[in-house]
VMD Tcl script that draws the C-alpha trace (Angstrom):
set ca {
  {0.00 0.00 0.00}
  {1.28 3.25 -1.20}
  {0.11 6.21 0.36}
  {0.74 9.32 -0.85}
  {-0.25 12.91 1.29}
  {-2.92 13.94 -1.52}
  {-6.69 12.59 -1.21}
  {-7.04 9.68 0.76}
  {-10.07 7.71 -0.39}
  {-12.62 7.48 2.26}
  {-13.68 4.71 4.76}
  {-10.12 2.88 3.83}
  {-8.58 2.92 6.92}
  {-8.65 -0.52 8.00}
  {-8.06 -1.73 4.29}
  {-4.51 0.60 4.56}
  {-3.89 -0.99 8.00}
  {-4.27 -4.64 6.48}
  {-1.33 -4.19 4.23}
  {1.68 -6.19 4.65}
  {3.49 -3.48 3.53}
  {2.95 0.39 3.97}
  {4.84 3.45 2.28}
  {4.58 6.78 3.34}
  {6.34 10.19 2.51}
  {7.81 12.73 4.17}
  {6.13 13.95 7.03}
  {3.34 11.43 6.72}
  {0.27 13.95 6.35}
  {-1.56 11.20 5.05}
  {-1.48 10.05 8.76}
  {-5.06 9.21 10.34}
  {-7.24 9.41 7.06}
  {-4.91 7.47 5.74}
  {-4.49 4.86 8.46}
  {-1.94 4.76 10.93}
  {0.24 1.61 9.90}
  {3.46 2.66 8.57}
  {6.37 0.24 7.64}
  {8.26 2.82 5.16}
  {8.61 6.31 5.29}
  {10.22 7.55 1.60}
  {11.99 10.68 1.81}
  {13.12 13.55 -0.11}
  {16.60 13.50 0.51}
  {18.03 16.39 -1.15}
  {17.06 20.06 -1.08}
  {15.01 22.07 1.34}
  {12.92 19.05 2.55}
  {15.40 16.95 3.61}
  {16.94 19.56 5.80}
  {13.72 20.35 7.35}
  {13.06 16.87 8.23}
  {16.31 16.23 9.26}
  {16.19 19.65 11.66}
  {13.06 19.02 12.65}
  {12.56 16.86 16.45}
  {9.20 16.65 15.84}
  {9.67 14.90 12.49}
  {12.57 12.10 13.92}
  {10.03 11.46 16.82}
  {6.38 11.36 14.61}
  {4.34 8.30 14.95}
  {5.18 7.23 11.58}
  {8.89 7.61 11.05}
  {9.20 6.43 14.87}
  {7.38 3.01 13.78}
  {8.94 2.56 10.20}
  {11.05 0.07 10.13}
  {12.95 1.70 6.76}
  {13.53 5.28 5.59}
  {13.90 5.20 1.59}
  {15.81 7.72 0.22}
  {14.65 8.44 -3.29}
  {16.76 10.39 -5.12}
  {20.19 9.10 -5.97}
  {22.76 10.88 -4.65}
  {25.27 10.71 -8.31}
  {22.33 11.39 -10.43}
  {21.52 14.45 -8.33}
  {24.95 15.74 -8.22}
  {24.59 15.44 -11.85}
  {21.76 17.19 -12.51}
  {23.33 20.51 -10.29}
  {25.02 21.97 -13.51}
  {22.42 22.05 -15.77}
  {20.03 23.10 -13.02}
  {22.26 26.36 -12.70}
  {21.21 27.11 -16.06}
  {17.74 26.16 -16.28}
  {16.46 26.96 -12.74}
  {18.87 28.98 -10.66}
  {16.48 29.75 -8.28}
  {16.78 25.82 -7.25}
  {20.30 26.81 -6.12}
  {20.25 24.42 -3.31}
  {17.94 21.70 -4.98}
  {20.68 19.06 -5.19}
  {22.20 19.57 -1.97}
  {22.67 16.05 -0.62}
  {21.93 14.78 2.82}
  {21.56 11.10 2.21}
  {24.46 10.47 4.38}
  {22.43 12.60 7.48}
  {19.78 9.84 7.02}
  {22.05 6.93 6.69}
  {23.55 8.51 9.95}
  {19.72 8.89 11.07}
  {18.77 5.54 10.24}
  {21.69 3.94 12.16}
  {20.55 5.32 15.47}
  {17.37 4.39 15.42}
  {17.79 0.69 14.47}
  {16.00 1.51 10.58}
  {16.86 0.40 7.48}
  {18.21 3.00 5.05}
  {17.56 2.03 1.21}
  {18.71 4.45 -1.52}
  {16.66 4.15 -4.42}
  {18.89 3.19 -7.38}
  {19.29 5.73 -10.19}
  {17.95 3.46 -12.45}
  {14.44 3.70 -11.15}
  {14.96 7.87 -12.20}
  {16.20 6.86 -15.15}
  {13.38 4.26 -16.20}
  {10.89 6.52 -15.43}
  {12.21 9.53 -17.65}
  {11.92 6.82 -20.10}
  {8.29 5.96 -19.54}
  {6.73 9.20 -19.30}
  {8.62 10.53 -22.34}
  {5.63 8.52 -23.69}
  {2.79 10.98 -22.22}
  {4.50 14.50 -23.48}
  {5.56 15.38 -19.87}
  {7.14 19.18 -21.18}
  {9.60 20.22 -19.74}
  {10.22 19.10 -15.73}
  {12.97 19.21 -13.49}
  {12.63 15.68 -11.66}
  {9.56 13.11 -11.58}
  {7.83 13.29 -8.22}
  {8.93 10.94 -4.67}
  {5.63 9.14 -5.82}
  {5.86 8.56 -9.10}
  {10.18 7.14 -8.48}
  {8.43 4.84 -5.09}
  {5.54 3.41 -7.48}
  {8.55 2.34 -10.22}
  {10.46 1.21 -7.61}
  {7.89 -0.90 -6.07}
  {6.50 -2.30 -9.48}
  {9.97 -3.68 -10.01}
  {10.50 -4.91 -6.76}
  {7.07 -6.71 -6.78}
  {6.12 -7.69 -9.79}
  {3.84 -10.75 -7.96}
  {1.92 -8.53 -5.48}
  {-0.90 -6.57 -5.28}
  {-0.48 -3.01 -5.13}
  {-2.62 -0.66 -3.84}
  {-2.27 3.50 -4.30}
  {-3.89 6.26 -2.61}
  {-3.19 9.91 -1.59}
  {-2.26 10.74 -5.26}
  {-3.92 13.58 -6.92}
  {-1.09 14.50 -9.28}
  {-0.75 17.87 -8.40}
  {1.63 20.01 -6.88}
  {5.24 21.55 -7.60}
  {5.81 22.62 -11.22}
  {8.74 20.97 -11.35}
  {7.43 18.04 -11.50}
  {5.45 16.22 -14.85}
  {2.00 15.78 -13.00}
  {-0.01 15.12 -15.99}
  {1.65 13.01 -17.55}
  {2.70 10.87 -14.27}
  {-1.48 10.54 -13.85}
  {-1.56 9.07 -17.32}
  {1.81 6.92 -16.68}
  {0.04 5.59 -13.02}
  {-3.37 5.44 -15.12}
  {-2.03 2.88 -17.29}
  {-0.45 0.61 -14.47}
  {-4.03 0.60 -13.17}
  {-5.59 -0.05 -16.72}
  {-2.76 -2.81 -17.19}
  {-3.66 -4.59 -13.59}
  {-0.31 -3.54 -12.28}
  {-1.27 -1.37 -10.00}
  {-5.10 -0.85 -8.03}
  {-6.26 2.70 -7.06}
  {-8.75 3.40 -4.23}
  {-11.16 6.02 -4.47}
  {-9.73 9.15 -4.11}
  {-12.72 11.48 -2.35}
  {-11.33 13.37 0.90}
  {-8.76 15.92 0.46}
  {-5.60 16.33 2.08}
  {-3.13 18.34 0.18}
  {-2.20 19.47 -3.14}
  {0.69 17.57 -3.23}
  {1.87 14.01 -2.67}
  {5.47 14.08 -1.42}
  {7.90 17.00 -2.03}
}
mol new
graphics top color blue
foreach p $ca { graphics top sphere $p radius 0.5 }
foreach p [lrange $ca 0 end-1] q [lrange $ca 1 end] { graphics top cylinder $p $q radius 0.2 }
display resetview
């Protein structure tokens, strides 16, 4: 079960508890709509997010990251540093977009007894791919949804996978519309099963 902090679908709670497995991001807003169950938390771990998560007591000691028993970091730390230079160009008001802190969450992770997981570049990299397919325009970097779905469907190609919180909206940066039609046709395919998004959260699932 993916859960993402856009709409939750209503009257899921107990289905989102069920799950053998549950993802979350960032600070978890998808927290008590959403169910309370949470094995994963995936994280930003570059930018402005990451160091407010990382700064933040409040965040190390929430219900969700205190009972996940893995942090994921989703944005791999060479193709990040990578994607700095032509970032300068493009977007230099994302000066600090690619700053790295995936060794503060390793550090993180060993403290607490979690499980740190960098997700590989690949993943990115695949997903460029597939929603070059949709006309995604111009973006800087897919969503922390869209790389965790990928990563997942790889991972898991035998079990059922359920998505909610996902409006595909948010940050400009990121290819919205065309990761709805990308996730539309995992769910069209059988890959992938979306509840009913009804109750809104936020306008944005993860960064």
């Amino acid at each position: 079960m993916i859960v993402g902090n856009g709409e939750i679908a209503e009257g899921v709670t107990e289905e989102i508890d069920a799950a053998d497995l549950v993802i979350r991001f960032n600070d978890c807003r998808s927290m008590g709509a959403g169910g309370s169950r949470t094995h994963v938390v995936a994280v930003c771990n570059t930018g402005r997010p990451a160091r407010a998560m990382l700064g933040s007591a409040e965040w190390r000691k929430s219900p969700a990251v205190a009972s996940a028993s893995e942090i994921w970091s989703v944005r791999d730390p060479g193709k990040f540093a990578a994607l700095r230079a032509p970032l300068a160009l493009s977007h230099p008001e994302l000066d600090d977009f690619c700053d790295d802190y995936t060794d503060q969450f390793t550090a993180f992770c060993h403290a607490t007894g979690k499980r740190h997981v960098v997700i590989d570049r690949s993943v990115h990299d695949s997903v460029d791919a597939a929603l070059a397919a949709y006309e995604p325009g111009a973006y800087v970097a897919p969503s922390s949804g869209m790389i965790v779905i990928a990563d997942v469907l790889l991972h898991h190609p035998d079990d059922d996978i359920a998505i909610t919180g996902f409006s595909h909206t948010g940050w400009d940066g990121h290819p919205f519309a065309a990761e709805k039609r990308l996730v539309d046709g995992y769910v069209s395919r059988g890959r992938l099963k979306r509840l009913a998004d009804t109750t809104l959260i936020s306008a944005s699932e993860g960064d």
